[in-house]
C-alpha positions, -999 to +999 in steps of 0.1 A: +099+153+544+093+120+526+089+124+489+055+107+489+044+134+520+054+159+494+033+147+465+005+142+487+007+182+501+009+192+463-023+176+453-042+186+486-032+221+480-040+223+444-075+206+450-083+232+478-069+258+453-092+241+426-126+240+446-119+273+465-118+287+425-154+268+422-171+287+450-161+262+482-151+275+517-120+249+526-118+228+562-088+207+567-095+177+592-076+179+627-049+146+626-039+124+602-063+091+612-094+110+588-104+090+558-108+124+538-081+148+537-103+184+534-140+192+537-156+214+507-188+233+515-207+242+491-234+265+499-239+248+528-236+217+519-208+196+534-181+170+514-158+149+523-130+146+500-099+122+496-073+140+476-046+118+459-010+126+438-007+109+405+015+114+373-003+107+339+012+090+308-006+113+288-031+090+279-046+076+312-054+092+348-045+065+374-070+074+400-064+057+434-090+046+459-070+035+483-042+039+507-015+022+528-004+030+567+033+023+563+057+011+589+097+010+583+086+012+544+060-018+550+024-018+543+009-028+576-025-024+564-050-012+531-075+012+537-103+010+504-126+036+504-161+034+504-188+059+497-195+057+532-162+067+539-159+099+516-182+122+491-152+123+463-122+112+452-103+142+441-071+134+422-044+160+412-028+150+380+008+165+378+016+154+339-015+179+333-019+201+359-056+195+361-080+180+391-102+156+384-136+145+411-150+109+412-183+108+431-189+083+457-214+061+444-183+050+418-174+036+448-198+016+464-203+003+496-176-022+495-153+001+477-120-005+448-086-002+439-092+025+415-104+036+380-085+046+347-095+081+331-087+083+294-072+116+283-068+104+243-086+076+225-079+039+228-052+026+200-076-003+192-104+022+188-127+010+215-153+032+228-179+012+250-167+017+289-148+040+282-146+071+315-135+096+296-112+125+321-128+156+308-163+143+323-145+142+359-133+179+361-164+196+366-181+183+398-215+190+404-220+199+443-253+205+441-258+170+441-255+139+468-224+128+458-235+093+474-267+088+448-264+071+410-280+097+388-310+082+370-306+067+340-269+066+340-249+033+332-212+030+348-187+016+326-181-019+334-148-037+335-155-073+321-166-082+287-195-084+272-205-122+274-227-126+244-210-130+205-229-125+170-236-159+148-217-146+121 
């Protein structure tokens, strides 16, 4: 079995383990062509999760929103998930042995590469933008995963454009 097979397995069985622990009856997809790799239902309500493998650096969780069909180790093409696609991203994190759940709305409806998690504080301090892990371990599945909550901001990516006159 391919190494990256392997890594894959791990974190599929650790998220099942994780959201079994939570209260969810597990259903793993027939094939290999799903874009979600297990269904959790919680009290009746269905979601669609895509489970991915990644290995910290202590400070930041990597979390991958995509994946590559391979052919004689080359990509022949990108799948990006949307959050028509799946309900979470569910990523195993082997440096510290925790799962962590992006909802889909993170997502969108055209989708992205991925986010970055922060398990320690910046070096330069900063704090605006900032998706801190321990907010993505507890998912709430009594929710659509699919729907913004009110009132909440995403952290953006670019910089603010605005400077102070002094």
């Amino acid at each position: 079995m391919a190494p990256l097979k392997k890594k894959g397995d791990l974190a599929e069985l650790k998220v099942a383990a994780d959201l079994a622990a939570r209260g969810c009856q597990i259903y793993i997809p027939f094939g290999e062509d799903s874009s979600y790799d297990l269904v959790a239902d919680f009290e009746g309500r269905l979601h669609r999760v895509q489970v991915k493998f990644t290995r910290s650096d202590g400070q930041v969780v990597v979390v991958g929103c995509r994946s590559h069909s391979l052919t004689n180790g080359r990509v022949r093409w990108t799948k990006i998930y949307t959050a028509a696609m799946v309900d979470w991203i569910a990523v195993f994190d082997a440096t510290t042995d925790r799962c962590y759940y992006v909802p889909s709305w993170m997502l969108g409806t055209e989708g992205r590469s991925g986010f970055f998690l922060r398990l320690a504080p910046t070096l330069n301090g900063q704090s605006a933008g900032i998706r801190w892990a321990e907010d993505y371990t507890d998912p709430d599945f009594s929710r659509d995963p699919s729907v913004e909550p009110a009132g909440f901001e995403p952290a953006t990516s670019t910089l603010q454009t605005w400077r102070s006159a002094n």
